[in-house]
N, C-alpha and C positions, 0 to 999 in steps of 0.2 A: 504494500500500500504506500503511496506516496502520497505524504503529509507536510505542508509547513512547517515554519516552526509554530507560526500562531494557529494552527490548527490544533497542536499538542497544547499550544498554554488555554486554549478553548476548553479542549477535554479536561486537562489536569484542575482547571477550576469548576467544571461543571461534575467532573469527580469529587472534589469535595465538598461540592453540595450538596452529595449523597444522591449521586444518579449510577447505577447501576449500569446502564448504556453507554454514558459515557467512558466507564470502568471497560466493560466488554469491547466499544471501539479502540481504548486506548491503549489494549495489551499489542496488538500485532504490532502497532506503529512505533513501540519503543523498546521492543522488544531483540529486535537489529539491534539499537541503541547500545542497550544496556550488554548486547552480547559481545558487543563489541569492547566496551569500556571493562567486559570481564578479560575478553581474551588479551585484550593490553595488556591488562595489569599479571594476568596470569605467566602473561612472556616470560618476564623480567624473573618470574621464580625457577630455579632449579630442579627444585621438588616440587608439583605441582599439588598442593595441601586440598586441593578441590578441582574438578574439573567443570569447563566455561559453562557447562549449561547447570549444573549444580550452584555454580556461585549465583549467576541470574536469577535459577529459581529461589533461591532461596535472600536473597537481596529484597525481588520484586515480594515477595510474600509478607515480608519484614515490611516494604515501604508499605505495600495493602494494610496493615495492621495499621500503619498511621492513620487511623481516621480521622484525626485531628487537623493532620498537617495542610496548610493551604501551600502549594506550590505554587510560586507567583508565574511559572513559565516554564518552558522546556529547559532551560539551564539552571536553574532553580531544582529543578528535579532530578537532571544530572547528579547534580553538586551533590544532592542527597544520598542518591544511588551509590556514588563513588564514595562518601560517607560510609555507608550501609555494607560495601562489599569489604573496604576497609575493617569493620568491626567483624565481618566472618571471620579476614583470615587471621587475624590477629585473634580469635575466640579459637580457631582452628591450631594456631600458634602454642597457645595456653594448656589447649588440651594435652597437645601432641607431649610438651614440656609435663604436664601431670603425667601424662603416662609411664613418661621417662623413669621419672620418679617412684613409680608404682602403683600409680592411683589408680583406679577402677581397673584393676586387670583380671582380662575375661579370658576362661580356657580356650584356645586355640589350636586345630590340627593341623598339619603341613599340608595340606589339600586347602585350606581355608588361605592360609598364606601365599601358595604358590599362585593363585587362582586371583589375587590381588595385586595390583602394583603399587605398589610404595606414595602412601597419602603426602607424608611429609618426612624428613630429614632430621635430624636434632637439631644441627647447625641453621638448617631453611627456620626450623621454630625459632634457635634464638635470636636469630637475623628480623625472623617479623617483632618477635617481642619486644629486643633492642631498639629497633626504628620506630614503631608505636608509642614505645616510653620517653624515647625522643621527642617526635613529635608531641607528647603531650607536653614536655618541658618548654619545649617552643612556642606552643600555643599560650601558655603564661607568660611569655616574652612579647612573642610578638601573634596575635593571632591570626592575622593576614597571612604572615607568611607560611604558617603552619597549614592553613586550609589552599593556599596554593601548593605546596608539599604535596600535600593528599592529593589534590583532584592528579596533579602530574605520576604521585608514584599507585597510589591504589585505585586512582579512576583511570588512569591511561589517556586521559583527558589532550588535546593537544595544548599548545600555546595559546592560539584563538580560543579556544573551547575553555580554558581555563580561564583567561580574562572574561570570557562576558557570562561565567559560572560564578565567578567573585564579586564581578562589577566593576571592575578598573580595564585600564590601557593595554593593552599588550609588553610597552616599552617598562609598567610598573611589570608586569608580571617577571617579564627578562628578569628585570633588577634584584626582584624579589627571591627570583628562584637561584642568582648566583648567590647573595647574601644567606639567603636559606640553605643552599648546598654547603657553605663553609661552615656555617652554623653545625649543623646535622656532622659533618667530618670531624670537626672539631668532637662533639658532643659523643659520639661511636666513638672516636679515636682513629678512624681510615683517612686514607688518603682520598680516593673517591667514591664519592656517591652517588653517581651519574650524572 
């Protein structure tokens, strides 16, 4: 289906009006969207802690639960989504680290394992958890640059898509995402953070 963008901020307010139709038009149309903004962000991991249609579904389910939420637009909504896919894998992070640890551990057969491929890494965990704790330090700094962080590393968001998801320039975004990247290197202790 090919949609505006003001056809999406149509639906996502006539969604939160509590129209049902509008909910059922507005899955196919952002649906690409958000598959997409999974598989970005999914790139960039090694271990893949969830796979693209797994993190969508389970994103879009999380934002449907908002019934509160007014989304003023289609990058407004974005912005959310890339929020929301953020808090999986970093909820997927956490886990993977309890398990480590020994927490809820369920008997398993080698048929059960072999028949799987590997959710996440230890290191992919503490790489999400380490960047998440980050970013939260950031966001007490400075919180612009921490929600530009996010839509670039766990929305997959572009340049432009992340300026007009924030609400600023492009030329602020640049700035913000060099100043944010040394921030974040500094704060991990790496040298680069992409």
């Amino acid at each position: 289906m090919d949609a505006t963008a003001g056809d999406v901020t149509i639906l996502l307010r006539e969604w939160g009006a509590g129209s049902r139709d509008a909910l059922d038009r507005l899955v196919p149309i952002v649906y690409d969207e958000l598959r997409c903004l999974a598989r970005a962000r999914l790139r960039n991991e090694q271990a893949r802690p969830l796979k693209t249609t797994e993190l969508v579904h389970e994103a879009w389910l999380r934002l449907a639960d908002l019934r509160s939420a007014r989304f003023h637009d289609r990058a407004h909504f974005l912005a959310m989504a890339a929020r929301m896919m953020r808090r999986l894998l970093v909820e997927h992070a956490r886990a993977r680290h309890a398990l480590k640890r020994g927490g809820g551990a369920i008997a398993v057969t080698l048929d059960d394992v072999l028949a799987e491929e590997p959710i996440m890494d230890d290191a992919e965990a503490e790489r999400i958890a380490a960047l998440d704790a980050a970013l939260v330090r950031l966001e007490e700094v400075d919180p612009r640059q921490a929600r530009i962080l996010e839509q670039r590393y766990f929305g997959g968001l572009s340049l432009e898509e992340t300026a007009e998801a924030v609400g600023v320039s492009l030329a602020t975004v640049k700035r913000e995402l060099r100043f944010g990247r040394a921030w974040l290197a500094t704060a991990l202790g790496a040298e680069d953070v992409g």
